[in-house]
DRENDO-1510 file (C-alpha; in Angstrom, 1 decimal, always signed):
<recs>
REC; n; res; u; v; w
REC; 1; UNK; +6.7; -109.2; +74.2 .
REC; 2; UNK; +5.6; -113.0; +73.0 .
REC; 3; UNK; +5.1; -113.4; +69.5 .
REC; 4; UNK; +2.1; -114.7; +67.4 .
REC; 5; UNK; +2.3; -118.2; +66.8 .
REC; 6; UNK; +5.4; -120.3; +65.5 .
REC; 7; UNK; +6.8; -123.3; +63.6 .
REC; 8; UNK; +8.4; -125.5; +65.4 .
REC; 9; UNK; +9.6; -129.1; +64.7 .
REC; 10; UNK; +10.8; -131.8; +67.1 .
REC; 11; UNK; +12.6; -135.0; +66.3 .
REC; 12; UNK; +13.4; -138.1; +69.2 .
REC; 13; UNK; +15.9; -140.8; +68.3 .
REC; 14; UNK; +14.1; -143.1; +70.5 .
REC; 15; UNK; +17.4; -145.6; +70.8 .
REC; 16; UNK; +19.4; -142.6; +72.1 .
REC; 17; UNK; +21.3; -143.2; +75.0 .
REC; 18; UNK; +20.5; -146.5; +75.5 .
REC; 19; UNK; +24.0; -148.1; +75.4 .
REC; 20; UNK; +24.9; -145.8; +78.5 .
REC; 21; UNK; +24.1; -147.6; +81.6 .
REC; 22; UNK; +25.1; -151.0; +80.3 .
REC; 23; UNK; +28.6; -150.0; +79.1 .
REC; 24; UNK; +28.6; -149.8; +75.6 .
REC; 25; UNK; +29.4; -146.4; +74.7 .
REC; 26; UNK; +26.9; -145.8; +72.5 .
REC; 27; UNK; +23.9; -147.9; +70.4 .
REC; 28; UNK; +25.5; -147.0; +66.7 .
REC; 29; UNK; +25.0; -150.7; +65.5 .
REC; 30; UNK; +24.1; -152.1; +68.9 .
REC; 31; UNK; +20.6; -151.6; +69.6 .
REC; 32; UNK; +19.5; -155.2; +69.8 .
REC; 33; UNK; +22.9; -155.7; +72.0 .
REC; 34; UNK; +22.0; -152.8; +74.4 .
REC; 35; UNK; +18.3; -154.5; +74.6 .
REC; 36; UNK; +19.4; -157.3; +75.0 .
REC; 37; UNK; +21.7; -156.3; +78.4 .
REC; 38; UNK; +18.3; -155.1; +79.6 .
REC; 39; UNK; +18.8; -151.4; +78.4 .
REC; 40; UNK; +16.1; -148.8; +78.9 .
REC; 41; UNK; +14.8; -146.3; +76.5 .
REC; 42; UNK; +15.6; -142.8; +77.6 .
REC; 43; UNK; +14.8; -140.0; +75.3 .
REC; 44; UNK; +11.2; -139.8; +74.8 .
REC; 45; UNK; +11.5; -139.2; +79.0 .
REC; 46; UNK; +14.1; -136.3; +78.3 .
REC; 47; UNK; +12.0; -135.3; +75.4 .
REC; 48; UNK; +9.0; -134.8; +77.7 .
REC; 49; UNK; +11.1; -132.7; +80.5 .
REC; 50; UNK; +11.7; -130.3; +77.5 .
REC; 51; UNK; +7.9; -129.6; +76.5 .
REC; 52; UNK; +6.8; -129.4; +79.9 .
REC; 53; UNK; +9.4; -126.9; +81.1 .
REC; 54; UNK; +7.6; -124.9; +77.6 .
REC; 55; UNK; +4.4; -125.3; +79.3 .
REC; 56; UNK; +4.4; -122.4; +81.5 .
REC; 57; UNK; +7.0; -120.0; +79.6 .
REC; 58; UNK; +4.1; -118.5; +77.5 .
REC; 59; UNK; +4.7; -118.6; +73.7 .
REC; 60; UNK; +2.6; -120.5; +71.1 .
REC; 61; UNK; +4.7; -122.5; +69.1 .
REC; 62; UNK; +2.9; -124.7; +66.1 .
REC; 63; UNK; +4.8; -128.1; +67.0 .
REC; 64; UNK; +5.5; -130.7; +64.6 .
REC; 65; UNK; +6.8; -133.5; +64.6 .
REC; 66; UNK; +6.9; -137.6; +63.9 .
REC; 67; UNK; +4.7; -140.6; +65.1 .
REC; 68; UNK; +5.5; -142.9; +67.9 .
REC; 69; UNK; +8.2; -142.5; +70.1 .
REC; 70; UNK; +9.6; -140.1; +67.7 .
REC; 71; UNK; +7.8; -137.1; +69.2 .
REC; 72; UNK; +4.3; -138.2; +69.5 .
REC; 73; UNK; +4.4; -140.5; +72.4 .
REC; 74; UNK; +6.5; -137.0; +74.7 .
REC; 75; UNK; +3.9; -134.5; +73.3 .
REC; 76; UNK; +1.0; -137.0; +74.3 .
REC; 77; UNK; +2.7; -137.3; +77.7 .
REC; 78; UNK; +3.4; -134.1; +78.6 .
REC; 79; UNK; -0.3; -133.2; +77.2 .
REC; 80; UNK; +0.9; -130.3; +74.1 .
REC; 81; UNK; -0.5; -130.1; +70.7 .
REC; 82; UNK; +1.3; -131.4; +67.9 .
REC; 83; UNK; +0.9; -132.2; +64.0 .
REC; 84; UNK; +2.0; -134.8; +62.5 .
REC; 85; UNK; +4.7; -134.2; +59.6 .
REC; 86; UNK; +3.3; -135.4; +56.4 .
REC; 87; UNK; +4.5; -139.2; +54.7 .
REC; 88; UNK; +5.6; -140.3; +58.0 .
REC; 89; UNK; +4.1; -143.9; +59.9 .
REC; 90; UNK; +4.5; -145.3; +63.3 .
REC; 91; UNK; +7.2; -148.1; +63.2 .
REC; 92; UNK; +8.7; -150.1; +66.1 .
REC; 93; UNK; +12.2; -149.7; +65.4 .
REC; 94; UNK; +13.5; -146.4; +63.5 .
REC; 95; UNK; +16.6; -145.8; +61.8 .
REC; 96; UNK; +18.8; -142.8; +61.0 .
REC; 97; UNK; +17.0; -142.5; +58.1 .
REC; 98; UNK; +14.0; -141.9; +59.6 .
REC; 99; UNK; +15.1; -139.2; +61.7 .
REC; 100; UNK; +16.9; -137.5; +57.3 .
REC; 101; UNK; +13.2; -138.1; +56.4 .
REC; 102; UNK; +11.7; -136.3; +59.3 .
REC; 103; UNK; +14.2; -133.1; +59.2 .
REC; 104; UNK; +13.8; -132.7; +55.1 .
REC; 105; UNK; +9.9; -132.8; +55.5 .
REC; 106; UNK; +10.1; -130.1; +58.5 .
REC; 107; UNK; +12.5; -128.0; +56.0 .
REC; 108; UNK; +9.1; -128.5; +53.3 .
REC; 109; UNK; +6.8; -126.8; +55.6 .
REC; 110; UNK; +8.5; -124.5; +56.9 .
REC; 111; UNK; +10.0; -124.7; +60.3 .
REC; 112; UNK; +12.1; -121.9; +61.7 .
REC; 113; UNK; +13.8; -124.0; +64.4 .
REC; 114; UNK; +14.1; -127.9; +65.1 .
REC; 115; UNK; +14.7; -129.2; +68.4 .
REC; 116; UNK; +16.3; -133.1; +68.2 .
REC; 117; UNK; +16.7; -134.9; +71.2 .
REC; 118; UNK; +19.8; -137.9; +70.8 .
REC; 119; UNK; +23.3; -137.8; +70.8 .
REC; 120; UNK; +26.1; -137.4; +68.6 .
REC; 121; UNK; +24.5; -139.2; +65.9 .
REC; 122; UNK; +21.5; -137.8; +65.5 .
REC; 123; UNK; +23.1; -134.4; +65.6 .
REC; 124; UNK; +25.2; -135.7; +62.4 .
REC; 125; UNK; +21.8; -137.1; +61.0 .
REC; 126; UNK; +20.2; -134.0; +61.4 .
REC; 127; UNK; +23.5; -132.1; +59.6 .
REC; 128; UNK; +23.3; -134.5; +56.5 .
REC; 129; UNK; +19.7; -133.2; +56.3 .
REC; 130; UNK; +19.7; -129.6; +57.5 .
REC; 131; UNK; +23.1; -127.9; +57.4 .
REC; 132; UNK; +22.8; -124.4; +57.6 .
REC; 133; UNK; +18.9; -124.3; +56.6 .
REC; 134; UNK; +17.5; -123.6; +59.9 .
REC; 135; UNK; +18.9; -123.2; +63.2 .
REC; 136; UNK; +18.8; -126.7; +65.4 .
REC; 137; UNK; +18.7; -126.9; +69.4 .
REC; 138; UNK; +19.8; -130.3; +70.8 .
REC; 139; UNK; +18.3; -132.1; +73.4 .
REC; 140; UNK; +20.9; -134.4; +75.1 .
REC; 141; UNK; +20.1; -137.7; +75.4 .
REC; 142; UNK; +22.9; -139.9; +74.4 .
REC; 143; UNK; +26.0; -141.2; +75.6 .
REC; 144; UNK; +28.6; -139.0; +74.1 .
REC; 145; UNK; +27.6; -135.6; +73.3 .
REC; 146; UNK; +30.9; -134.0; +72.0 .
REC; 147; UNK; +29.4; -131.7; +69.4 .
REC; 148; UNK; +28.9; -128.1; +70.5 .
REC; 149; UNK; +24.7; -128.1; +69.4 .
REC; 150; UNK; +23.4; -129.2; +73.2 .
REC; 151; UNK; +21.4; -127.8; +75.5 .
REC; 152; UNK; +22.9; -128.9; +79.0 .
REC; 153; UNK; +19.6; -130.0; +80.0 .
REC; 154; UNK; +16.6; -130.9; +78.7 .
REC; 155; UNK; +14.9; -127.2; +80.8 .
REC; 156; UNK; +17.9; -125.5; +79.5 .
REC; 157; UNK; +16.6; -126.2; +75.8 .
REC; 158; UNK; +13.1; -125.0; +76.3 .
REC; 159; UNK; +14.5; -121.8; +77.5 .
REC; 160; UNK; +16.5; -121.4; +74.3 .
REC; 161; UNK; +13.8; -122.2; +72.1 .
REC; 162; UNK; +11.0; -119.6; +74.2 .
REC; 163; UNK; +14.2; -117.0; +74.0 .
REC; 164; UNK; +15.0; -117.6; +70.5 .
REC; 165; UNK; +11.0; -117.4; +69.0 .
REC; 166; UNK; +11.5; -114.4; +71.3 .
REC; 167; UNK; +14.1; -112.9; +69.4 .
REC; 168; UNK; +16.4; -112.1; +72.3 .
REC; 169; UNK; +19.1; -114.9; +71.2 .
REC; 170; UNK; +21.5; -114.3; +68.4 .
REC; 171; UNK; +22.8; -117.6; +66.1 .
REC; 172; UNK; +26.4; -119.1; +66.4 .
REC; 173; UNK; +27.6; -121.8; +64.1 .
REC; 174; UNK; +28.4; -125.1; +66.3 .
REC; 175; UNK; +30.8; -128.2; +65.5 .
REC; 176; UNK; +28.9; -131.3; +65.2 .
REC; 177; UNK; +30.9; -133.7; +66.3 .
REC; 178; UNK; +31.8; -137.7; +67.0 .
REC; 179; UNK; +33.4; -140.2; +67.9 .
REC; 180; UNK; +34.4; -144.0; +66.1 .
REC; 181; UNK; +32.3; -146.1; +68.5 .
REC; 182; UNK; +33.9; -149.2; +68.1 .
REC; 183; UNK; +37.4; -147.5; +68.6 .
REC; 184; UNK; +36.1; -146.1; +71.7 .
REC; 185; UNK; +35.1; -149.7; +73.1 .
REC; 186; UNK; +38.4; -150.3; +72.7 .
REC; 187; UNK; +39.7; -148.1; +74.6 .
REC; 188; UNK; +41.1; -145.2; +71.7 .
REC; 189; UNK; +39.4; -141.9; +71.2 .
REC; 190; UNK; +39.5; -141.5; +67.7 .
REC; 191; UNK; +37.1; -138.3; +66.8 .
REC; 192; UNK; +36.4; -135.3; +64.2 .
REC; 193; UNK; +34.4; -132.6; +63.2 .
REC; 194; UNK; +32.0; -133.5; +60.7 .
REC; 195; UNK; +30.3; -129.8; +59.9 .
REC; 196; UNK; +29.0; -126.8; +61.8 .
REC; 197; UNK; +25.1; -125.6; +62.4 .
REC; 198; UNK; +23.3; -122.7; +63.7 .
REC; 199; UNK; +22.3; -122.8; +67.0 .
REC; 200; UNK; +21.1; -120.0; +69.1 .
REC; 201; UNK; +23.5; -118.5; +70.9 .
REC; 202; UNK; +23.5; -118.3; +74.7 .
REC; 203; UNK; +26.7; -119.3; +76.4 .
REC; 204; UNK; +25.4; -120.6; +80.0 .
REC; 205; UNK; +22.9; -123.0; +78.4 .
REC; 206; UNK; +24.7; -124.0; +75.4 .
REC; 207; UNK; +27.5; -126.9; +76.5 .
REC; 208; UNK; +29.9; -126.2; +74.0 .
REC; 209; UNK; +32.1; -129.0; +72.3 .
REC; 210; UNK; +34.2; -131.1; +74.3 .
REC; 211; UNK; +37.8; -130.5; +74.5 .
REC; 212; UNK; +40.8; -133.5; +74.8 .
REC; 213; UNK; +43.4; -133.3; +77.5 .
REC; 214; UNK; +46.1; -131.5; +76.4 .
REC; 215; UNK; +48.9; -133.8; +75.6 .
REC; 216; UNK; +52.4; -133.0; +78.0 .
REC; 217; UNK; +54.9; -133.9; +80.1 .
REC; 218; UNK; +53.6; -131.4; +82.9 .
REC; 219; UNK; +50.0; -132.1; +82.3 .
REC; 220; UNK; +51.1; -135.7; +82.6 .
REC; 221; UNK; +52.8; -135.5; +85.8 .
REC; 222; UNK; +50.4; -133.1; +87.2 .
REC; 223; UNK; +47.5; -135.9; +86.6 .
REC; 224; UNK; +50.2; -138.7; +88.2 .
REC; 225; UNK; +50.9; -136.3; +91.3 .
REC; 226; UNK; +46.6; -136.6; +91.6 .
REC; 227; UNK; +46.1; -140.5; +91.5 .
REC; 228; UNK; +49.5; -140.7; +93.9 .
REC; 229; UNK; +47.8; -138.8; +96.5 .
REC; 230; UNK; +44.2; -140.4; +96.1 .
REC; 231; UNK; +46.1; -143.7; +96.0 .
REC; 232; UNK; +47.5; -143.0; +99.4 .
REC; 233; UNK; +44.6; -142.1; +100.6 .
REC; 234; UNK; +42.8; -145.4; +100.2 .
REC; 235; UNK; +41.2; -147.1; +102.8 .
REC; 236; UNK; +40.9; -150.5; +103.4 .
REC; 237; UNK; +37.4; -152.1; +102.3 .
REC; 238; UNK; +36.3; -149.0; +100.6 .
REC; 239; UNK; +34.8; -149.5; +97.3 .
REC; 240; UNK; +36.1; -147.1; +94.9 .
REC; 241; UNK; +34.1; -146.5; +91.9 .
REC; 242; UNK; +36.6; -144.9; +89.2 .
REC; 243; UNK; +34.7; -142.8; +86.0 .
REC; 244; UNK; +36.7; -142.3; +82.8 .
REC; 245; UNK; +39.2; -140.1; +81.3 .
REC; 246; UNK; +42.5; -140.1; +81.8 .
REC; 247; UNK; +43.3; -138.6; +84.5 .
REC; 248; UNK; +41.2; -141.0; +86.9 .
REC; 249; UNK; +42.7; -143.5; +84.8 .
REC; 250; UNK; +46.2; -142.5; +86.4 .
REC; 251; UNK; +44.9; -144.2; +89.1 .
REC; 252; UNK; +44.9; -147.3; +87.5 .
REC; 253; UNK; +48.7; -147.0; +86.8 .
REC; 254; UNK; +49.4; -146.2; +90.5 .
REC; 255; UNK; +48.1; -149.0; +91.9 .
REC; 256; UNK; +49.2; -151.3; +88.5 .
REC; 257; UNK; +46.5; -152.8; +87.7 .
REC; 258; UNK; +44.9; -153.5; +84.5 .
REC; 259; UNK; +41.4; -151.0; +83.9 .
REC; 260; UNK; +39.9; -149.6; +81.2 .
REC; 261; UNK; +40.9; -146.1; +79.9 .
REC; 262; UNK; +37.0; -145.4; +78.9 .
REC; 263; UNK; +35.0; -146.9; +81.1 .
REC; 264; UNK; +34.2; -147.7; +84.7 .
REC; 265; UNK; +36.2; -149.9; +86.6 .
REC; 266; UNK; +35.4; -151.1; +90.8 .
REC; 267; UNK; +38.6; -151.1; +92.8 .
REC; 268; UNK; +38.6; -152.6; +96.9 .
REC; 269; UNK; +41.9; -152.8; +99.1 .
REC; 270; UNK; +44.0; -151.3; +95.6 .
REC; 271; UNK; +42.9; -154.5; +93.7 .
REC; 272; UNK; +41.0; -154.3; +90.6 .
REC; 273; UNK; +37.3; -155.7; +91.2 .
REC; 274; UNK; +35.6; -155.3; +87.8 .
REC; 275; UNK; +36.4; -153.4; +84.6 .
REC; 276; UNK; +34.5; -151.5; +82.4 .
REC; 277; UNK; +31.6; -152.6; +84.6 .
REC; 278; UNK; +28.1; -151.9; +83.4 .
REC; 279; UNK; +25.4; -150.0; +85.4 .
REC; 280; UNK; +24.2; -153.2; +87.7 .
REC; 281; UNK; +27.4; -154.7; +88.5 .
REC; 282; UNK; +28.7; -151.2; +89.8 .
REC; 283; UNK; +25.1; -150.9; +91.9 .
REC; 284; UNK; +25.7; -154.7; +93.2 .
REC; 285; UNK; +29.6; -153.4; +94.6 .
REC; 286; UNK; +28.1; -150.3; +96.3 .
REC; 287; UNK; +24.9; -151.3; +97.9 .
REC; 288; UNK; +24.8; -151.5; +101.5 .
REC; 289; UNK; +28.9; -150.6; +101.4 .
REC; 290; UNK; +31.1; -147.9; +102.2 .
REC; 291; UNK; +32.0; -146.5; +98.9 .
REC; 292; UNK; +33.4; -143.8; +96.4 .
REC; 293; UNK; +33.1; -142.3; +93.4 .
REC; 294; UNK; +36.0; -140.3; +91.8 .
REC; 295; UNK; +35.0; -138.5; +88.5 .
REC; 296; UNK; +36.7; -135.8; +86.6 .
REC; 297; UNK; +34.3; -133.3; +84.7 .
REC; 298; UNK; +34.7; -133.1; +81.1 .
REC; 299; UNK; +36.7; -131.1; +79.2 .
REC; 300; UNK; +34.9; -126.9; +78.6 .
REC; 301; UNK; +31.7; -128.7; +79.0 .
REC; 302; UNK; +32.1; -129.3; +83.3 .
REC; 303; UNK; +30.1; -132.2; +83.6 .
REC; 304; UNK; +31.3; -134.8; +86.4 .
REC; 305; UNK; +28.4; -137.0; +85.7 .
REC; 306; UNK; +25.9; -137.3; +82.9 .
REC; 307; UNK; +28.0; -137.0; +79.7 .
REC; 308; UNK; +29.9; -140.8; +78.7 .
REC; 309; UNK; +30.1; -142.1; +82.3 .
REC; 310; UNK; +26.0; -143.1; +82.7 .
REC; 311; UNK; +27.0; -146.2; +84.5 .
REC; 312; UNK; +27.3; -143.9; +87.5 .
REC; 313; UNK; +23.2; -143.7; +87.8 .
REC; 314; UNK; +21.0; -142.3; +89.4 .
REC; 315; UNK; +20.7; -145.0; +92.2 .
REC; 316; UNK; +24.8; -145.6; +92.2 .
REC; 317; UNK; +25.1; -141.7; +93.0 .
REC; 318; UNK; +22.4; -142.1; +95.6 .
REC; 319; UNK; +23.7; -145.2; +97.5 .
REC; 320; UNK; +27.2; -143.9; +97.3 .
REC; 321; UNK; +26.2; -140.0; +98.7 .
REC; 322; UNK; +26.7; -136.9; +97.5 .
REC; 323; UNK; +29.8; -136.2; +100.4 .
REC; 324; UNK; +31.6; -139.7; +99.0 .
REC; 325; UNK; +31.9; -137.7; +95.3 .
REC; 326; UNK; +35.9; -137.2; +94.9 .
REC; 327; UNK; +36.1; -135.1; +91.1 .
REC; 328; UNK; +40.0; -134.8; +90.0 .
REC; 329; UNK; +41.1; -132.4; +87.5 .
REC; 330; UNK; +44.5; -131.2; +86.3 .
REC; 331; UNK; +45.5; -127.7; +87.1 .
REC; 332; UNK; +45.1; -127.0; +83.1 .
REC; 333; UNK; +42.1; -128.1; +82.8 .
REC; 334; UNK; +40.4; -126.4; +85.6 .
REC; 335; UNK; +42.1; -122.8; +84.1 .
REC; 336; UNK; +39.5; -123.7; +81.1 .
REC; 337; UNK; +36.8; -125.0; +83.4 .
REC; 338; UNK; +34.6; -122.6; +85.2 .
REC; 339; UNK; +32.3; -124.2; +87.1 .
REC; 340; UNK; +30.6; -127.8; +87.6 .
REC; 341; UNK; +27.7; -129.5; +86.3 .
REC; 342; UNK; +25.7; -132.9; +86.3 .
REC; 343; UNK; +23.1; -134.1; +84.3 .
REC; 344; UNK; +22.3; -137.2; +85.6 .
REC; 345; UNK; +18.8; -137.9; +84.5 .
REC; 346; UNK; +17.3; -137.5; +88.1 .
REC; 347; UNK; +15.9; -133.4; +88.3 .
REC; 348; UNK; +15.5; -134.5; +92.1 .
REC; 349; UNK; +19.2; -135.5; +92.3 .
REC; 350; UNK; +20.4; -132.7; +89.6 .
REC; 351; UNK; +19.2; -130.4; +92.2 .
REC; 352; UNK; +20.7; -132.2; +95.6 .
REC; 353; UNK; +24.3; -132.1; +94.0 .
REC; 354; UNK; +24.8; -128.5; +93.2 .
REC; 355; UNK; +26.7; -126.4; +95.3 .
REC; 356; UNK; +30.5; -126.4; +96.5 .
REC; 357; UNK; +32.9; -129.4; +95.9 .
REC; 358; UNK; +36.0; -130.3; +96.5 .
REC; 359; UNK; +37.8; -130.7; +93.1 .
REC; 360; UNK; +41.6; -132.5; +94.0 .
REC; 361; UNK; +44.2; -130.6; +91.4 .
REC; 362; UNK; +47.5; -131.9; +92.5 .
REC; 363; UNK; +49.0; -134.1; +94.9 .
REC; 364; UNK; +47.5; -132.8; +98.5 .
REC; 365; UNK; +46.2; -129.4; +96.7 .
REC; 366; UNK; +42.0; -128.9; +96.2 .
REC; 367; UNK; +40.2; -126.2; +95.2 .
REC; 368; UNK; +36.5; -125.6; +96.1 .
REC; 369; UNK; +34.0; -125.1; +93.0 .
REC; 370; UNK; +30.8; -125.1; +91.7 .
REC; 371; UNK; +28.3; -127.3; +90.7 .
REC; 372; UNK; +25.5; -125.6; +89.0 .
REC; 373; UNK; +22.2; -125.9; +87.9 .
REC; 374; UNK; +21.1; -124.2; +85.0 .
REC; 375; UNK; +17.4; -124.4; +83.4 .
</recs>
């Protein structure tokens, strides 16, 4: 049975996720850069799927939360009462210590969960403020979303939250965790664990942190035995849209050209077209062409697209089609990986890309898998 009412609180970084699209790996420090490529706001949108999936699950939560495009602005949209958290104003450009102020005045009145929607960030903002206080459920919304406190969907965390009030969901501590930013620009993944929160525990909706690639010769070779055979496979005029991670990246080293290990890089007839390219540029090489995208999911979290490769949009995927989708994985990582899943911002085009794929392990060896959905 529902319970009476709860306390609830909900905190948006509004700058989540921006630097996605455009390239830069993140916003930390680079929210008038990401601007000023013409990045849109993202959050308050995936904040809104959340409280509208909690619409028709039936429990009465008492929701508080911040002004402006800190909560407000999603509650207002998706038409759910709200209070405002006391000593808090409307400001056009927040901080990370906006979203401290926000979490220590929820802990004051009371709250038994918070929901945050960001990214890796925010989740660390929110630990500097909250540790082990009150359990936290995040909504992603940024670029990276390593740590182990996300939902892997916006629905997916309304269903936590209405289980948990519900008492049917036990608590698990989670790693928060992130990445240097500006190391990650350039190419080196430099990241840690910065501290651990509660966060109800249910293991299909919960995304768990991401793994590395396991460093080794076999792993190594296995990954060079995949971009040989997609390599051979190339056709002439083709565009070939190539995601990160290392073991597209292999790829790169085939055909001995110069991309980037992080980011998105256009290849036609096995030359390199553009690296690292940004959202638009990869739209400009695909539209009205025969093209490809080859993604590999990443690692114990599944996702092929939605999680650090959001220059593959919604419109890219589209244009591109769902049966030009090539996802690459090493034999050892698919022995940790059980099943698919995207997150690409689109519900529409979540739901068109689920279902079996096609997932090249080693050189002229597949395995069939599945993407799925989960609310």
């Amino acid at each position: 049975m529902a319970p009476g009412i709860r306390k609830a609180g909900l905190i948006i970084n509004p700058v989540a996720g921006m630097g996605g699209a455009v390239g830069l790996k993140g916003t930390d420090g680079l929210v008038e850069r990401a601007i000023q490529l013409g990045a849109a706001k993202v959050s308050v949108g995936r904040a809104t799927r959340f409280l509208e999936k909690l619409k028709p699950l039936g429990v009465a939560i008492d929701f508080l939360t911040c002004p402006g495009e800190m909560g407000e602005d999603a509650f207002r949209r998706a038409s759910l009462p709200f209070r405002m958290v006391q000593g808090m104003e409307r400001k056009a450009r927040t901080t990370s210590e906006d979203t401290k102020l926000a979490a220590s005045r929820m802990l004051e009145e009371g709250v038994e969960v918070i929901a945050f929607c960001g990214g890796d960030g925010t989740a660390r903002d929110i630990l500097n403020t909250v540790g082990d206080k009150v359990p936290v459920i995040g909504i992603p919304a940024g670029v990276k979303m390593h740590s182990g406190v996300f939902a892997v969907s916006p629905e997916a965390a309304a269903w936590i939250l209405v289980r948990f009030l519900w008492g049917e969901l036990p608590l698990k501590e989670a790693e928060v965790a992130d990445v240097d930013e500006e190391a990650f620009r350039q190419g080196r993944v430099s990241s840690r664990i910065y501290g651990y929160m509660s966060v109800p525990y249910d293991p299909e909706r919960i995304q768990g942190m991401k793994v590395a690639s396991q460093p080794g010769d076999e792993v190594s070779e296995n990954a060079l035995a995949i971009a040989r055979w997609i390599v051979e496979g190339m056709e002439g005029g083709v565009t070939y849209v190539l995601g990160p991670g290392s073991t597209v990246k292999k790829i790169n080293q085939v055909l001995g050209i110069d991309g980037s290990q992080l980011g998105v890089d256009i290849v036609r007839d096995k030359a390199l077209v553009a690296a690292d390219a940004p959202e638009e540029i990869i739209f400009r090489n695909v539209e009205d062409r025969k093209a490809k995208i080859i993604v590999s999911p990443i690692g114990n979290q599944g996702f092929i697209f939605g999680r650090g490769n959001q220059q593959i949009s919604p419109r890219v995927i589209r244009m591109v089609g769902k049966e030009n989708v090539v996802v690459v994985a090493t034999r050892e990582k698919l022995r940790w990986t059980r099943s698919l899943r995207v997150d690409t911002g689109d519900p529409e085009l979540d739901a068109h890309l689920l279902g079996p794929i096609r997932v090249i392990a080693d050189y002229n060896f597949a395995k069939m898998m599945m993407v799925k959905g989960i609310e």
